[in-house]
N, C-alpha and C positions, 0 to 999 in steps of 0.2 A: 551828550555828544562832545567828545574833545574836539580842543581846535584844528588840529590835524583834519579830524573829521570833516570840518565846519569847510574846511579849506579845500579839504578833497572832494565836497560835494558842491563847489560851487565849482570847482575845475571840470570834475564828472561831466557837471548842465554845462558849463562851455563846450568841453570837447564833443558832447552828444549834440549839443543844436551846433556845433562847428561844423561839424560832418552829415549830420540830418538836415538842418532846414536851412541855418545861416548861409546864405550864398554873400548876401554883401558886406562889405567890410563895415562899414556904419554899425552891423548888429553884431559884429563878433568885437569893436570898438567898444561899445556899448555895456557888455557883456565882461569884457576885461576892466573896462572901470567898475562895473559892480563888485568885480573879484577883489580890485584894488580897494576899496573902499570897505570891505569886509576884513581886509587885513589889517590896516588901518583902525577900523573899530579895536581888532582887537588887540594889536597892539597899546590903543590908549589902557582899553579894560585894565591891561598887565599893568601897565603903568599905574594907573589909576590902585590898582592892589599893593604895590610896592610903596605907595606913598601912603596906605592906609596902615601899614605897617608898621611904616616910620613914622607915624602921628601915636598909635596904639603905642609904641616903645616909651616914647617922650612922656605922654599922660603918665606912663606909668613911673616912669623917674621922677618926674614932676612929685605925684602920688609920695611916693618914698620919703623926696625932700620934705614935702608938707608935714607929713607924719612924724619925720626926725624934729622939727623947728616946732610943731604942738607940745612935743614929748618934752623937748628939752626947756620949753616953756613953761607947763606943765610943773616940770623939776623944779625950774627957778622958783616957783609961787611959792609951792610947798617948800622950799628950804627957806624962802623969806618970813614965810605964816611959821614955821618950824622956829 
């Protein structure tokens, strides 16, 4: 289920208990903060994904640097033992 989805089916259960059963405001209140609150999840989710990105990018330059500073060490030994 996209979020779209996620979002339209909580709207859906509003506007159906809005029109069906919710008569007082307290449960259509109620109702709207859960909606709130689910978009809010998913906005952090996103959030939460984009900074996972940004962590994976880093490891992996990090990764590179280490690899060039072994290698070039590596070199050094061998040209000193050389």
């Amino acid at each position: 289920m996209t979020d779209q989805e996620m979002a339209d089916a909580v709207c859906c259960s509003i506007d159906m208990h809005g029109h069906d059963r919710c008569t007082e405001q307290s449960e259509w209140d109620e109702l709207k903060a859960e909606q709130d609150w689910v978009y809010a999840l998913l906005a952090e989710r996103d959030a939460l994904r984009i900074r996972v990105v940004e962590l994976e990018d880093r490891v992996a330059r990090s990764a590179k640097l280490i690899e060039k500073a072994v290698g070039k060490l590596g070199g050094d030994a061998q040209h000193k033992a050389g």
